[in-house]
PDB file of N, H, CA, C and O in Angstrom:
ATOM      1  N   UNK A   1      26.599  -8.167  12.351  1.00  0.00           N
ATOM      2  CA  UNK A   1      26.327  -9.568  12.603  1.00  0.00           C
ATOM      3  C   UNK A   1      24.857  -9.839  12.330  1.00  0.00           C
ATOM      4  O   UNK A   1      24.004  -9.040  12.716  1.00  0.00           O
ATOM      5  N   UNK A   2      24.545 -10.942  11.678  1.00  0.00           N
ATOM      6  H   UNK A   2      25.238 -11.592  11.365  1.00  0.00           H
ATOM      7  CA  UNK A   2      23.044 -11.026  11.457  1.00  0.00           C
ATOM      8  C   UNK A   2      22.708 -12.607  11.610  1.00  0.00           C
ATOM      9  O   UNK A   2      23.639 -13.404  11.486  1.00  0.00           O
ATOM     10  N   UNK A   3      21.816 -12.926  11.792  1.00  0.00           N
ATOM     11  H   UNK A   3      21.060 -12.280  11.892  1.00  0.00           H
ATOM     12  CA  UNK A   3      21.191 -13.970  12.470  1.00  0.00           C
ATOM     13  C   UNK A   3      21.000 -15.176  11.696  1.00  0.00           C
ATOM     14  O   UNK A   3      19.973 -15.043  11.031  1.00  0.00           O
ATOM     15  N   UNK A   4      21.479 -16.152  11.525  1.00  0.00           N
ATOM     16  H   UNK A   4      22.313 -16.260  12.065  1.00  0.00           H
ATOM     17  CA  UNK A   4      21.928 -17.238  10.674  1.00  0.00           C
ATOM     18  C   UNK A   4      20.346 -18.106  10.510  1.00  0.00           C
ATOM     19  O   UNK A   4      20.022 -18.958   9.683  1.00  0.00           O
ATOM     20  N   UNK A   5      19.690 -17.604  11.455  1.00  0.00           N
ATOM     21  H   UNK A   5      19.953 -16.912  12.127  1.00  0.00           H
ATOM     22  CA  UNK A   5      18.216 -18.960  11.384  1.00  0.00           C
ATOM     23  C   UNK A   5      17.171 -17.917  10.336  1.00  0.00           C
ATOM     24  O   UNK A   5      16.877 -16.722  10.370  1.00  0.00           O
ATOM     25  N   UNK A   6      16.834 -19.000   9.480  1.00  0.00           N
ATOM     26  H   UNK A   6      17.072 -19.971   9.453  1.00  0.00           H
ATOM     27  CA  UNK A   6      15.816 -18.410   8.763  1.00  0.00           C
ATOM     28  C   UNK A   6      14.961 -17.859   9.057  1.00  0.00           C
ATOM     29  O   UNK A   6      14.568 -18.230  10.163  1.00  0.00           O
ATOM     30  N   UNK A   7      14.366 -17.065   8.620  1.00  0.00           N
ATOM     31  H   UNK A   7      14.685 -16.764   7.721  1.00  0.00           H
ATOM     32  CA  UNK A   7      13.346 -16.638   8.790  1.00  0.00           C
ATOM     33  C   UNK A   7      13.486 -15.376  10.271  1.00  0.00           C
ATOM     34  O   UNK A   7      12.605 -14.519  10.351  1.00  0.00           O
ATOM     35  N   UNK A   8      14.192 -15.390  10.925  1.00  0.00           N
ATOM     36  H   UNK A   8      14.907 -16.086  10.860  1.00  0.00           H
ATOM     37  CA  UNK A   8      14.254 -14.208  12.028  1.00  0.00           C
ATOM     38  C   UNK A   8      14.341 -12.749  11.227  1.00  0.00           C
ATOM     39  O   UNK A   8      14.514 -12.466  10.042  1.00  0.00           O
ATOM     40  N   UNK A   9      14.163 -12.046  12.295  1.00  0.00           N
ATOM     41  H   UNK A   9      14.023 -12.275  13.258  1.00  0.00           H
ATOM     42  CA  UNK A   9      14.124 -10.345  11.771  1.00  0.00           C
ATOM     43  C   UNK A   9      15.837 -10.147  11.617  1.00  0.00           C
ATOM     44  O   UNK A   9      16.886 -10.579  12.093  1.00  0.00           O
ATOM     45  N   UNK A  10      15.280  -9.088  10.510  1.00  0.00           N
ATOM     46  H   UNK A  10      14.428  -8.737  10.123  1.00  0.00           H
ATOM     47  CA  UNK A  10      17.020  -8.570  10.421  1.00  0.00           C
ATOM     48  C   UNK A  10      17.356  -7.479  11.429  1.00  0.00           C
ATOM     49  O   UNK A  10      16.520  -6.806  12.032  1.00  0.00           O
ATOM     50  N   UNK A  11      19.316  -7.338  11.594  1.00  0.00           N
ATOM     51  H   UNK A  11      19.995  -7.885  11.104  1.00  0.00           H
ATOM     52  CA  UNK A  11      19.076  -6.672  12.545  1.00  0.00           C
ATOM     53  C   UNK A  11      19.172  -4.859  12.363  1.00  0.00           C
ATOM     54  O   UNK A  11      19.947  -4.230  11.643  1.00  0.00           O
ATOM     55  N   UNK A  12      18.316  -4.437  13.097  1.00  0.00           N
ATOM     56  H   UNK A  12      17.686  -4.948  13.681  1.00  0.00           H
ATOM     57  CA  UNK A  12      18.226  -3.023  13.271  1.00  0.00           C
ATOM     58  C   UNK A  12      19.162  -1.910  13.727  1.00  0.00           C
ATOM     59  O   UNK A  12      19.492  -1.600  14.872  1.00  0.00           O
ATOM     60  N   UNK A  13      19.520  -1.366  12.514  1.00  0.00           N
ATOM     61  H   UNK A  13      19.252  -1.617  11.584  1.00  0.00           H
ATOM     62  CA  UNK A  13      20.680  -0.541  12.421  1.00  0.00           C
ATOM     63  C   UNK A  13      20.004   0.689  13.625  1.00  0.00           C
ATOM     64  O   UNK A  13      18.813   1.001  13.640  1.00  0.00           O
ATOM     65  N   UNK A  14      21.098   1.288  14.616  1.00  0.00           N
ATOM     66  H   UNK A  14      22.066   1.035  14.605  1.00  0.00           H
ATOM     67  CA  UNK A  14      20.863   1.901  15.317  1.00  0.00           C
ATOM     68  C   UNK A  14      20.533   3.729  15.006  1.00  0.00           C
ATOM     69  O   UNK A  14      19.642   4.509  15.341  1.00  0.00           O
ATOM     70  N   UNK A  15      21.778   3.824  14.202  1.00  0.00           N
ATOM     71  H   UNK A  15      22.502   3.190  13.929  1.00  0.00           H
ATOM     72  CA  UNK A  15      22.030   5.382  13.248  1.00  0.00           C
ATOM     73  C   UNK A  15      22.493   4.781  12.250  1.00  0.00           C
ATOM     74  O   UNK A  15      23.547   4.149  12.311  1.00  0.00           O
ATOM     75  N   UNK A  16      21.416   4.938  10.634  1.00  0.00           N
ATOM     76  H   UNK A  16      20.559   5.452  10.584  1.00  0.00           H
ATOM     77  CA  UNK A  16      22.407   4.569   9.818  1.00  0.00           C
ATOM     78  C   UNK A  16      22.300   6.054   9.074  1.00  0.00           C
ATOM     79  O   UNK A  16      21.476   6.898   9.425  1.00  0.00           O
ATOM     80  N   UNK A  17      23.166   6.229   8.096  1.00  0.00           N
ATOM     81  H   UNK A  17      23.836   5.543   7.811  1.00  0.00           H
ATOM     82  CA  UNK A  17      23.928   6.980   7.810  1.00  0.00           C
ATOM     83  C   UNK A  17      23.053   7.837   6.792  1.00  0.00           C
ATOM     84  O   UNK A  17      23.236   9.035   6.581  1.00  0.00           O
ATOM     85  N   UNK A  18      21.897   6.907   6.081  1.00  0.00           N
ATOM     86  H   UNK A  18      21.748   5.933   6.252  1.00  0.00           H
ATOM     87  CA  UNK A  18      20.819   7.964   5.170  1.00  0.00           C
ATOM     88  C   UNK A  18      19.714   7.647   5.517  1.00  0.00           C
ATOM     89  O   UNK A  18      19.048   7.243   4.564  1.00  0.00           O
ATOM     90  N   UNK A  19      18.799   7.637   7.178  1.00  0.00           N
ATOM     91  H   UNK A  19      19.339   7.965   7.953  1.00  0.00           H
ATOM     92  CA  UNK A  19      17.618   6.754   6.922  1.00  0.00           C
ATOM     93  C   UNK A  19      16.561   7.679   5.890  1.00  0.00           C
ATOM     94  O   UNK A  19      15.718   7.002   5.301  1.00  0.00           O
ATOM     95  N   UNK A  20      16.551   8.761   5.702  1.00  0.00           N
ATOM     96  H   UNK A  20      17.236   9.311   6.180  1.00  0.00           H
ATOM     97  CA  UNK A  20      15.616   8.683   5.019  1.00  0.00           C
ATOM     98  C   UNK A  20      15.586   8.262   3.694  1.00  0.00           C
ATOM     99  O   UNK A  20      14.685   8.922   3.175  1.00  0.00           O
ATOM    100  N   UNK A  21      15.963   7.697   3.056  1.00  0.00           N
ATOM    101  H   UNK A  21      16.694   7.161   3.477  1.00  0.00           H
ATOM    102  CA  UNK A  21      15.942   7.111   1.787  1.00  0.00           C
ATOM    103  C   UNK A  21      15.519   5.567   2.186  1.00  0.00           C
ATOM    104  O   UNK A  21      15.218   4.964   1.156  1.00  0.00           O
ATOM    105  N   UNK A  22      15.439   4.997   2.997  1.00  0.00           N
ATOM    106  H   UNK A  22      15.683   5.487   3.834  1.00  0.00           H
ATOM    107  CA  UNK A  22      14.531   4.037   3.629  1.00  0.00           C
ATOM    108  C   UNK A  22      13.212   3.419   3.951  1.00  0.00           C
ATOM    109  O   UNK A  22      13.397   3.232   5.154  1.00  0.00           O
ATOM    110  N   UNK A  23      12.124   3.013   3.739  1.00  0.00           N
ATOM    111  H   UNK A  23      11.975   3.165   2.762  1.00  0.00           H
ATOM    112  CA  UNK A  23      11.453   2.814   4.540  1.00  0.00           C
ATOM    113  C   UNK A  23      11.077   1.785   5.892  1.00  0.00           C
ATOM    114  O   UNK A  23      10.660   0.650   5.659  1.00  0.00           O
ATOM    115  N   UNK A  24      11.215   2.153   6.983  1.00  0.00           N
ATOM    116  H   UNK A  24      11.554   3.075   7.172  1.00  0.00           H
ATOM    117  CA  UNK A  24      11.363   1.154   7.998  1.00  0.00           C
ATOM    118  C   UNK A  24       9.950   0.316   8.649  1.00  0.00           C
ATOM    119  O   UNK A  24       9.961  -0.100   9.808  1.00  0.00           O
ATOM    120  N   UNK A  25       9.200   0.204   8.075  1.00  0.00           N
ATOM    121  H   UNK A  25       9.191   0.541   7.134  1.00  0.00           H
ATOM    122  CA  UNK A  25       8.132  -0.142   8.479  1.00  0.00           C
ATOM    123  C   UNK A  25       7.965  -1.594   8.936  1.00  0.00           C
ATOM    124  O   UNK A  25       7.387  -1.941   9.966  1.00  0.00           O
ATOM    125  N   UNK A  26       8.665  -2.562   7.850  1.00  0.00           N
ATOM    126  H   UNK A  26       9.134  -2.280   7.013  1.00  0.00           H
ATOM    127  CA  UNK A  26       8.935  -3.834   8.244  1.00  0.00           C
ATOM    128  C   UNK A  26       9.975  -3.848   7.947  1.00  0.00           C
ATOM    129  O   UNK A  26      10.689  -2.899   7.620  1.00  0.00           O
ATOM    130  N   UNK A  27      10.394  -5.764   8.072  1.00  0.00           N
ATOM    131  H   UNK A  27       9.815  -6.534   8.337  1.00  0.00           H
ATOM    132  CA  UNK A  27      11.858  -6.159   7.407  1.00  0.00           C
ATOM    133  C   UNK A  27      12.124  -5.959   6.073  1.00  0.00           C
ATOM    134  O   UNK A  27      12.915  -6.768   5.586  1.00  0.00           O
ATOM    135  N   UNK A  28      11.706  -5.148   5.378  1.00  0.00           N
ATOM    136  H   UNK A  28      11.064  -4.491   5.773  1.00  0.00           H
ATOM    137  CA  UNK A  28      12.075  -5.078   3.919  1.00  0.00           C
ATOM    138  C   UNK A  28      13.043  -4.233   3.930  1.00  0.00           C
ATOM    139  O   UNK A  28      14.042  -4.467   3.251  1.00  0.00           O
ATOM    140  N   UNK A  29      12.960  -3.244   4.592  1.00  0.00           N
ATOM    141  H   UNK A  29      12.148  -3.055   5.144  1.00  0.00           H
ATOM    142  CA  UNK A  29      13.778  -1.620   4.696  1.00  0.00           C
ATOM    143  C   UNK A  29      13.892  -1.886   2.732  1.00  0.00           C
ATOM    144  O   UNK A  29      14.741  -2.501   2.086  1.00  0.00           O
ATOM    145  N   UNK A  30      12.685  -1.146   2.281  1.00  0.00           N
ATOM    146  H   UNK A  30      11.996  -0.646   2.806  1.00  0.00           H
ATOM    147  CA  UNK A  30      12.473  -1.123   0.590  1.00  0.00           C
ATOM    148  C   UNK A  30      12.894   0.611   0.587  1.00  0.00           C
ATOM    149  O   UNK A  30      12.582   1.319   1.544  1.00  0.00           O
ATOM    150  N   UNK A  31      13.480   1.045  -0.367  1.00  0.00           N
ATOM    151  H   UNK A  31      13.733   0.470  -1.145  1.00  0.00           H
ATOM    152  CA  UNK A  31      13.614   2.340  -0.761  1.00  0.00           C
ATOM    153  C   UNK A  31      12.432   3.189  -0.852  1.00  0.00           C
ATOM    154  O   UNK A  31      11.412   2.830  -1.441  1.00  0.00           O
ATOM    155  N   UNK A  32      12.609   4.669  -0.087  1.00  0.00           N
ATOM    156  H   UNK A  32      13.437   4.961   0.391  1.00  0.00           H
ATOM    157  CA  UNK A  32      11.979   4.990   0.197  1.00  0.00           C
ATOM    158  C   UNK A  32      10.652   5.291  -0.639  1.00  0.00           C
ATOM    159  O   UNK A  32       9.554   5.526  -0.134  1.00  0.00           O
ATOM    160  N   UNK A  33      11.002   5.235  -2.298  1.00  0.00           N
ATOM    161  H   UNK A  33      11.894   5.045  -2.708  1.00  0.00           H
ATOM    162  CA  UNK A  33      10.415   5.526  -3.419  1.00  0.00           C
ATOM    163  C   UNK A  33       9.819   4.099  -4.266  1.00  0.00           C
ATOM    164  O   UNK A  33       9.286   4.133  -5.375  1.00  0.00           O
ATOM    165  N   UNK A  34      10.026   3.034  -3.551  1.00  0.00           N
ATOM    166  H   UNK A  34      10.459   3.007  -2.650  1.00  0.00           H
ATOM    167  CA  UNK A  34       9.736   1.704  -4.273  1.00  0.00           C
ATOM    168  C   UNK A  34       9.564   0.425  -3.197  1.00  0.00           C
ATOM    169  O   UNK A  34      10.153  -0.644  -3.044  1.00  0.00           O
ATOM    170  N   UNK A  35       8.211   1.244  -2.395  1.00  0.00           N
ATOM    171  H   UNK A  35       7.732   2.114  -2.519  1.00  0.00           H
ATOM    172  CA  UNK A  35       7.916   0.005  -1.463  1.00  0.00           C
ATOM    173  C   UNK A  35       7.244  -1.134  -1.574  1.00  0.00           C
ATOM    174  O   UNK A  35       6.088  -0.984  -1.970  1.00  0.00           O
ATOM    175  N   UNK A  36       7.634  -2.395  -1.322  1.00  0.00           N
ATOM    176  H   UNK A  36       8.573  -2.517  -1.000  1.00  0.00           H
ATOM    177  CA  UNK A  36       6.997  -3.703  -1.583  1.00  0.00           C
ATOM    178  C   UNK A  36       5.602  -4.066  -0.521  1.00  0.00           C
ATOM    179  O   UNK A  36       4.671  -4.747  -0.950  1.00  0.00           O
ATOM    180  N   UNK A  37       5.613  -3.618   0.632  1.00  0.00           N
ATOM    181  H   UNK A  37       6.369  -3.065   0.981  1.00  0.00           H
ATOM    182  CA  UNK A  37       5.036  -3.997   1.137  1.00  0.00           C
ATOM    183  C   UNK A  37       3.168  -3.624   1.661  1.00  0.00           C
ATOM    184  O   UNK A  37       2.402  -3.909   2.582  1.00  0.00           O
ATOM    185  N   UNK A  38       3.166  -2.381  -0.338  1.00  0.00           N
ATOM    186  H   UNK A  38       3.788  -2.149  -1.086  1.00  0.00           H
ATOM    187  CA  UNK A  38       1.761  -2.265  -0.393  1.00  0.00           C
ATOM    188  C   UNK A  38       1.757  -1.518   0.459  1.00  0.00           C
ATOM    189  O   UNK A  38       0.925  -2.025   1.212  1.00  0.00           O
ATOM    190  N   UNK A  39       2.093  -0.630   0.927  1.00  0.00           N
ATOM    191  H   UNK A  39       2.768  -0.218   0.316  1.00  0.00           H
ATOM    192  CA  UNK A  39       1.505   0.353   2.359  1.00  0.00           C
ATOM    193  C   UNK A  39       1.519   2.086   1.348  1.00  0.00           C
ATOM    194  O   UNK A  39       0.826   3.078   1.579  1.00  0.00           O
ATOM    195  N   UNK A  40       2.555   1.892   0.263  1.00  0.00           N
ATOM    196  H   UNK A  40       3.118   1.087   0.075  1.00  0.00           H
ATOM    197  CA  UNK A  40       2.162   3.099  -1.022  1.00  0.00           C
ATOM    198  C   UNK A  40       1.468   4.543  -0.313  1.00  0.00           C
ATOM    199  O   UNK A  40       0.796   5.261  -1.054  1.00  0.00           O
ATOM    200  N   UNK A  41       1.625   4.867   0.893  1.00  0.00           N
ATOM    201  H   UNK A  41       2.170   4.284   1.495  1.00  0.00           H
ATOM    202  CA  UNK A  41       1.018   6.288   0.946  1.00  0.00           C
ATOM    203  C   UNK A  41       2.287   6.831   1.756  1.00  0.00           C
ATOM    204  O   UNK A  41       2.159   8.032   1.514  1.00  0.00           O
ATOM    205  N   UNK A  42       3.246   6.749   2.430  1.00  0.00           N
ATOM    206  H   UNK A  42       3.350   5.774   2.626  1.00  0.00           H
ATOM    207  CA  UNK A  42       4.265   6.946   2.981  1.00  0.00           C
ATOM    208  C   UNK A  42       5.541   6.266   3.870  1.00  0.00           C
ATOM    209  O   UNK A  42       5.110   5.519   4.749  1.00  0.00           O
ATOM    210  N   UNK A  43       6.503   6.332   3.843  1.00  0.00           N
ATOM    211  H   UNK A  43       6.852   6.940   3.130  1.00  0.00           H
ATOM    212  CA  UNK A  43       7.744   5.475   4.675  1.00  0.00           C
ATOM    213  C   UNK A  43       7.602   6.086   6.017  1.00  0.00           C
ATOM    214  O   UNK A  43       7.464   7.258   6.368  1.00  0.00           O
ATOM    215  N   UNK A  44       7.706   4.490   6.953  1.00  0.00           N
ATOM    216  H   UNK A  44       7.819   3.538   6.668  1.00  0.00           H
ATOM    217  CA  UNK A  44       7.542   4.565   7.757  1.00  0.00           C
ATOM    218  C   UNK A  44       9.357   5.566   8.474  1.00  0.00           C
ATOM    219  O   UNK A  44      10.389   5.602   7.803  1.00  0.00           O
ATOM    220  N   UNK A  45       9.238   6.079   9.595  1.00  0.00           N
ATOM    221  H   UNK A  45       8.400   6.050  10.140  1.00  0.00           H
ATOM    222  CA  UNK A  45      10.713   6.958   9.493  1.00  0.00           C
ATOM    223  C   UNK A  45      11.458   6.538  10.600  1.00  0.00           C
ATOM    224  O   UNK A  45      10.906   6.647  11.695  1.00  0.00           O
ATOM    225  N   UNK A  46      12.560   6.093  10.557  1.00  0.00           N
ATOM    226  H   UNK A  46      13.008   6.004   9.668  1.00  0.00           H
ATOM    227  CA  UNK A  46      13.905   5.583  11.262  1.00  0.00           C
ATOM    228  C   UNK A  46      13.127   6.348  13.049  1.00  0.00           C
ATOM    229  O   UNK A  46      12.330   7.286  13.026  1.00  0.00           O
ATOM    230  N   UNK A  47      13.564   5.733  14.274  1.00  0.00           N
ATOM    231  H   UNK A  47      14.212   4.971  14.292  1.00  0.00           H
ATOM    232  CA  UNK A  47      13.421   5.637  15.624  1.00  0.00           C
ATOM    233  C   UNK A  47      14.122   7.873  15.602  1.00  0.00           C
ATOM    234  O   UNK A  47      13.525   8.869  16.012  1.00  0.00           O
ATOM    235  N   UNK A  48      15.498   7.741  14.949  1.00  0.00           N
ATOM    236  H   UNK A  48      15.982   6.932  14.616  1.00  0.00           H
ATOM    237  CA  UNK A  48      16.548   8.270  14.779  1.00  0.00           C
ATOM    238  C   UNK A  48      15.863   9.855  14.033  1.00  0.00           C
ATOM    239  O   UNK A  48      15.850  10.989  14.512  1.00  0.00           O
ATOM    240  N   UNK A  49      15.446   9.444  12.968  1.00  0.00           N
ATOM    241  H   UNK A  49      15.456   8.523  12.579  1.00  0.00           H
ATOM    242  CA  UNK A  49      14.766  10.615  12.841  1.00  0.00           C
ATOM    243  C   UNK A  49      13.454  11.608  14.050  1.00  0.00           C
ATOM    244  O   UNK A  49      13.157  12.778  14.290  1.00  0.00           O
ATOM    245  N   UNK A  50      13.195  10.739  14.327  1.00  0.00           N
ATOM    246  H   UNK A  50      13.437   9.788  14.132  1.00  0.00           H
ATOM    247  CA  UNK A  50      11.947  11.338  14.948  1.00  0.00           C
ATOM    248  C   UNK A  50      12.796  11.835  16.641  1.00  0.00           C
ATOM    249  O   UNK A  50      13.053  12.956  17.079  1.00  0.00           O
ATOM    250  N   UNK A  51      13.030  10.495  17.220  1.00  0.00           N
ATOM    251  H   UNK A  51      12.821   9.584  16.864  1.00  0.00           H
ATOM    252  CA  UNK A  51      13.670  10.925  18.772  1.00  0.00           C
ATOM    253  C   UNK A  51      15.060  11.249  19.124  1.00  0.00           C
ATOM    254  O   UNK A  51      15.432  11.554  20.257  1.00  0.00           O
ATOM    255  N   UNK A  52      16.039  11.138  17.748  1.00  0.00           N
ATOM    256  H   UNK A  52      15.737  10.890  16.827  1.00  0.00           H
ATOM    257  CA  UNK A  52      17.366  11.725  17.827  1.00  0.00           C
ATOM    258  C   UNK A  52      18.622  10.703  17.885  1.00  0.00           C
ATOM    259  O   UNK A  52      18.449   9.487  17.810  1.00  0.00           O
ATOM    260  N   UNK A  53      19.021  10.887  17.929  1.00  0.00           N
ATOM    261  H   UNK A  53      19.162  11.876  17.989  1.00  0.00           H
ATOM    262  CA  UNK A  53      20.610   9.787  17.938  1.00  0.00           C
ATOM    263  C   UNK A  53      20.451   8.910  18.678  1.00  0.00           C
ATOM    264  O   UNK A  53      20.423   7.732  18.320  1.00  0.00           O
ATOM    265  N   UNK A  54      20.321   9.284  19.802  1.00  0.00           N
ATOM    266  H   UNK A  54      20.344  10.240  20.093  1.00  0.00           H
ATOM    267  CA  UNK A  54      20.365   8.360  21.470  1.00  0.00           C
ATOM    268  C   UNK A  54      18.902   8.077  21.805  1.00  0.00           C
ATOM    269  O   UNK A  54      18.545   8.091  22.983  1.00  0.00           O
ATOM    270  N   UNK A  55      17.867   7.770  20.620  1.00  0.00           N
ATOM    271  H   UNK A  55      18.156   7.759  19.662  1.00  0.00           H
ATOM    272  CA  UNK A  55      16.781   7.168  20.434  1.00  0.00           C
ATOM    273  C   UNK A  55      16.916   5.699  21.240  1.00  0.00           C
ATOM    274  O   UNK A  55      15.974   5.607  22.027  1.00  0.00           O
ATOM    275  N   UNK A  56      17.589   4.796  21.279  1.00  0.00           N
ATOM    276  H   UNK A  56      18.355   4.871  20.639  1.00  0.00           H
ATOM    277  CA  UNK A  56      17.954   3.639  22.220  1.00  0.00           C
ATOM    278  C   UNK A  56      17.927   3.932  23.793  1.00  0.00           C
ATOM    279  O   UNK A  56      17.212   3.495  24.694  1.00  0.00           O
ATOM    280  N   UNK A  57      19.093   4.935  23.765  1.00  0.00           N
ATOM    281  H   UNK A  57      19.674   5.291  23.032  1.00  0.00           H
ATOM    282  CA  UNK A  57      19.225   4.894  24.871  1.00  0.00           C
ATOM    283  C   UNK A  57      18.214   5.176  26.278  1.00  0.00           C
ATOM    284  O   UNK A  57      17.397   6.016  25.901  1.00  0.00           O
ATOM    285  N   UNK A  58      17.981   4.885  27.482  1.00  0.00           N
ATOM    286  H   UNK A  58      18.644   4.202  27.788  1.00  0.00           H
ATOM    287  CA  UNK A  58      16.762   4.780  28.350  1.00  0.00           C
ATOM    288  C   UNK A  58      17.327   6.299  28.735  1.00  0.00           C
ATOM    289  O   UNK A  58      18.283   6.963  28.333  1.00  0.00           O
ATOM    290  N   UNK A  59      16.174   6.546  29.800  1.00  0.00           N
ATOM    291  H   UNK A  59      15.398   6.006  30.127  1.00  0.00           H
ATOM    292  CA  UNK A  59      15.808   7.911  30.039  1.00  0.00           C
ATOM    293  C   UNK A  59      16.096   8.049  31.672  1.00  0.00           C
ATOM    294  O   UNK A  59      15.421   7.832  32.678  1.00  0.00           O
ATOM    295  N   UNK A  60      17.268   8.461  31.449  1.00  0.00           N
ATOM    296  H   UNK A  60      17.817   8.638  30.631  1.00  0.00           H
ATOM    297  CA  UNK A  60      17.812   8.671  32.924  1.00  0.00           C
ATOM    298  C   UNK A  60      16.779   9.504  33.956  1.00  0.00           C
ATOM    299  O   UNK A  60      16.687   9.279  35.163  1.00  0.00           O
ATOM    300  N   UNK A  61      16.052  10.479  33.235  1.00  0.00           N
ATOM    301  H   UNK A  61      16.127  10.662  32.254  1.00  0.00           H
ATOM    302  CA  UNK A  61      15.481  11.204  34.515  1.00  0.00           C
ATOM    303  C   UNK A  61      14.120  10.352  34.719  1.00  0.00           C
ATOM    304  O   UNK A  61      13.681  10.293  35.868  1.00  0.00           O
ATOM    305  N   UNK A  62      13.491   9.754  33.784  1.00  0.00           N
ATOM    306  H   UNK A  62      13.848   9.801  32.851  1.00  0.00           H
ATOM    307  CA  UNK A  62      11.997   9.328  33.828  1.00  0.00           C
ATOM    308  C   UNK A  62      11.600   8.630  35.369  1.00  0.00           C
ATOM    309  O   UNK A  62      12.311   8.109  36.228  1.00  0.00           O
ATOM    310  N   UNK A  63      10.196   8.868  35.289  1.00  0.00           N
ATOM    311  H   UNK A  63       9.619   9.292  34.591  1.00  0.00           H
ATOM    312  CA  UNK A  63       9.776   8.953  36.607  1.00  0.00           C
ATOM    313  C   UNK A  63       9.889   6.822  36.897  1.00  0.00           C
ATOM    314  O   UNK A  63      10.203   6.252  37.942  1.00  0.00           O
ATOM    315  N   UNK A  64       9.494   6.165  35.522  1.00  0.00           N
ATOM    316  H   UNK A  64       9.239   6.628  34.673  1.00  0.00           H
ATOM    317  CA  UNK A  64       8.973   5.081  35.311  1.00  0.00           C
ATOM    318  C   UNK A  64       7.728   4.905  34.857  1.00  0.00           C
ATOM    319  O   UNK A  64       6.957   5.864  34.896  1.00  0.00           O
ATOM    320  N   UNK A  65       7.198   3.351  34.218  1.00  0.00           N
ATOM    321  H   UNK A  65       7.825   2.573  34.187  1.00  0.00           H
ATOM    322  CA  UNK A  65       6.237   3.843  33.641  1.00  0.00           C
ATOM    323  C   UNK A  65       5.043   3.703  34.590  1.00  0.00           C
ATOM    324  O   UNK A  65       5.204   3.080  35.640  1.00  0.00           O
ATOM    325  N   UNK A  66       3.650   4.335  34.240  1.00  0.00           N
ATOM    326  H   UNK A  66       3.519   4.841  33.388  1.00  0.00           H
ATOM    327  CA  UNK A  66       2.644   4.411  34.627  1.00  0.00           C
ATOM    328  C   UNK A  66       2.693   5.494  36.374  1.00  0.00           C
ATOM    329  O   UNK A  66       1.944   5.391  37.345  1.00  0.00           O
ATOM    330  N   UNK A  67       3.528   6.160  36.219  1.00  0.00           N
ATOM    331  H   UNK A  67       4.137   6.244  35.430  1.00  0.00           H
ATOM    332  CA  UNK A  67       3.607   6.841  37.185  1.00  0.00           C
ATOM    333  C   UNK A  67       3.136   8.529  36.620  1.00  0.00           C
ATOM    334  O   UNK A  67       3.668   8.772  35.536  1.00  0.00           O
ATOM    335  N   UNK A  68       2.420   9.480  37.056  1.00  0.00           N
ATOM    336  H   UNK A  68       1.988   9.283  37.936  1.00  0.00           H
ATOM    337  CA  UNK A  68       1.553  10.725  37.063  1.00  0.00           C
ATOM    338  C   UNK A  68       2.613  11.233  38.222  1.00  0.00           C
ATOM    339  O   UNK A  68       2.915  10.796  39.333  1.00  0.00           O
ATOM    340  N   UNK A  69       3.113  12.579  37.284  1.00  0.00           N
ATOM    341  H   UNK A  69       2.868  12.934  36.382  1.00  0.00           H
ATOM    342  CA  UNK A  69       3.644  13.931  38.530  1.00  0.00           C
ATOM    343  C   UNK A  69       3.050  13.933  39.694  1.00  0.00           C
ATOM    344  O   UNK A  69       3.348  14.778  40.539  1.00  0.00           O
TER     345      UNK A  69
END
C-alpha cells in the first residue's frame, strides 16, 4: 500500500528480498551501482542487514532509554 498524497515518503519495505543491491539512504532506493543522489562513495545498507530480520521489532529486555546498569 503506498500513500496517494504527493510528495510523502515511500513506504519502507521491512525485509526485502535483495537489499543489497539497493541503496537506502533516501527515497530513491537507486541501485546499488547507479546512485542519483550524488552521495557516489557508498550505499547506504537496509536496517535488515546490519540489525537482522526483527530489526523493527522493540527490545523486550531493554532497560529503557537513558537508563545506565
Amino acid at each position: 500500500m503506498r500513500s496517494s498524497i504527493p510528495g510523502t515518503a515511500k513506504k519502507f519495505p521491512l525485509n526485502p528480498r535483495h537489499p543489497e543491491r539497493i541503496c537506502w539512504g533516501c527515497d530513491k532506493y537507486c541501485p546499488a551501482l547507479d546512485m542519483a543522489c550524488g552521495n557516489g562513495s557508498s550505499r547506504t545498507q537496509h536496517p535488515a542487514e546490519i540489525f537482522g530480520d526483527d530489526w523493527y521489532e522493540p527490545d523486550v529486555d531493554a532497560d529503557g532509554p537513558g537508563r545506565d546498569g
